[in-house]
ChimeraX commands (.cxc) that place a marker at each C-alpha (Angstrom):
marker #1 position 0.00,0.00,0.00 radius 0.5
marker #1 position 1.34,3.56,-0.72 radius 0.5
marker #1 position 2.41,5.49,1.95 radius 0.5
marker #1 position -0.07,8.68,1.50 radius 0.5
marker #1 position 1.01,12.21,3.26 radius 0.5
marker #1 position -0.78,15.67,4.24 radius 0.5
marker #1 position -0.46,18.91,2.63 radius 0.5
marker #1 position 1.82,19.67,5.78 radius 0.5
marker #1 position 4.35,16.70,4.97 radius 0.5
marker #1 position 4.66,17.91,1.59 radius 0.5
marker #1 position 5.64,21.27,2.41 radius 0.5
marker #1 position 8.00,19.49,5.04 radius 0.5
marker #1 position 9.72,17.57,2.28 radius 0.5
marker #1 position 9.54,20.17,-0.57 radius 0.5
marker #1 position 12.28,22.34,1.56 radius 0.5
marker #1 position 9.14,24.08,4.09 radius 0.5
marker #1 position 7.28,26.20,1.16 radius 0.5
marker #1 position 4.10,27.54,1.12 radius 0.5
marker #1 position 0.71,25.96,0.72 radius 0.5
marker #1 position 0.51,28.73,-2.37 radius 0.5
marker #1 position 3.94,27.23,-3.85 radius 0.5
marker #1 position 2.00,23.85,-3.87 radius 0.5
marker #1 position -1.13,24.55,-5.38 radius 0.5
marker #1 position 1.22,26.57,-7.96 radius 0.5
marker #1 position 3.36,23.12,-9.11 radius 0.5
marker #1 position -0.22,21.89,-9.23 radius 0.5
marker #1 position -1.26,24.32,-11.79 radius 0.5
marker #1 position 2.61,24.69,-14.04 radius 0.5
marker #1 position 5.03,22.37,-12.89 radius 0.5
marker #1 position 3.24,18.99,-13.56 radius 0.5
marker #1 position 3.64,17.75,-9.13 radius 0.5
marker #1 position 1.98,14.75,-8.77 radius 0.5
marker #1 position -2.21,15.47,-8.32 radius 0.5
marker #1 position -3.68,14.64,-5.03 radius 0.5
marker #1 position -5.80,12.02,-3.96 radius 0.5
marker #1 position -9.01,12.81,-2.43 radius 0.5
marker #1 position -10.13,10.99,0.81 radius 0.5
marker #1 position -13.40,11.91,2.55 radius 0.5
marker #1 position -13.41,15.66,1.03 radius 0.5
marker #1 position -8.93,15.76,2.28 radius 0.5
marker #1 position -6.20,15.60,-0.08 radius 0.5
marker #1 position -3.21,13.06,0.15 radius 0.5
marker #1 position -0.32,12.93,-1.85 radius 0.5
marker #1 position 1.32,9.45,-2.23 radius 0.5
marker #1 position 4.51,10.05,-0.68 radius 0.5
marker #1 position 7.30,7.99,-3.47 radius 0.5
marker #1 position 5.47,10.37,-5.80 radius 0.5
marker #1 position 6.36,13.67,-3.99 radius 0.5
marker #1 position 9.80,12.28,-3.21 radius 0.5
marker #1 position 9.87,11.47,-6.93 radius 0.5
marker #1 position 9.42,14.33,-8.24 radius 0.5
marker #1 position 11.36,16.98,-5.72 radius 0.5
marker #1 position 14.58,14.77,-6.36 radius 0.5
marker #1 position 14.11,15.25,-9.99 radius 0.5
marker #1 position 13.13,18.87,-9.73 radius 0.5
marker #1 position 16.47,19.79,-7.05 radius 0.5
marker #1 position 18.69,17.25,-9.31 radius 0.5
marker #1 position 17.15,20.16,-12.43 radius 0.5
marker #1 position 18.01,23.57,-10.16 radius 0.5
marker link #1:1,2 radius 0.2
marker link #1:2,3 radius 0.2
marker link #1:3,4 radius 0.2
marker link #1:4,5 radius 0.2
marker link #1:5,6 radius 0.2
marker link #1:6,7 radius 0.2
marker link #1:7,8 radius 0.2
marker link #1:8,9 radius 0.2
marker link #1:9,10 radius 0.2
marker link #1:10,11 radius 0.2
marker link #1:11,12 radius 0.2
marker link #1:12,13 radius 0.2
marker link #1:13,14 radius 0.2
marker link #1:14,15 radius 0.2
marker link #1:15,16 radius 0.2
marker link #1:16,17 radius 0.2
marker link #1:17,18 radius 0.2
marker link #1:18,19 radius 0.2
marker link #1:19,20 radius 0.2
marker link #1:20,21 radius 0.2
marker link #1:21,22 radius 0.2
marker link #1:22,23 radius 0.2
marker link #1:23,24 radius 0.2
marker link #1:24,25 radius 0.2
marker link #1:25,26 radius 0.2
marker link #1:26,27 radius 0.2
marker link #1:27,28 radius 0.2
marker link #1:28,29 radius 0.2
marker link #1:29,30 radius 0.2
marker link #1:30,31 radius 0.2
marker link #1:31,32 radius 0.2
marker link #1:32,33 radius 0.2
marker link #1:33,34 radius 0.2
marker link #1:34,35 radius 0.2
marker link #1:35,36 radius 0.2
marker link #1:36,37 radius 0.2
marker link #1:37,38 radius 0.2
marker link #1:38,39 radius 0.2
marker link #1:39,40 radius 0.2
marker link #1:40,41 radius 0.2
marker link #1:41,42 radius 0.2
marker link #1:42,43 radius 0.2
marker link #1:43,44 radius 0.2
marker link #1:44,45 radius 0.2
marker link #1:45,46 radius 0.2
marker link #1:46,47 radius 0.2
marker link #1:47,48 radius 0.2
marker link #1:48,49 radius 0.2
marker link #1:49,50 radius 0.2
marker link #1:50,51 radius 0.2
marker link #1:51,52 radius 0.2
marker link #1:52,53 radius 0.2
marker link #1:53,54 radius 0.2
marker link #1:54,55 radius 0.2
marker link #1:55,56 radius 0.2
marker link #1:56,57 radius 0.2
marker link #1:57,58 radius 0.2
marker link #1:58,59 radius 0.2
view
């Protein structure tokens, strides 16, 4: 089973940014789309990881 995370561990493992940085990726820098749970949203943590070590590997 996937390991799913909060909005708050996401901003935790992104390097602390913003809730507004977040929804942002969502909208221009293709981050992996949340998964909604009883009206929340979870990200599926390999995904997140995923993507910010490709995007810091790219800076």
């Amino acid at each position: 089973m996937d390991t799913m995370i909060t909005s708050r561990q996401v901003r935790e493992t992104c390097g602390r940014v913003s809730d507004m940085t977040i929804w942002r990726w969502l909208k221009d820098a293709n981050f992996p789309q949340p998964v909604k749970v009883n009206r929340r949203r979870y990200w599926r943590a390999d995904d997140v990881c995923a993507w910010w070590a490709s995007h810091r590997n790219a800076a």
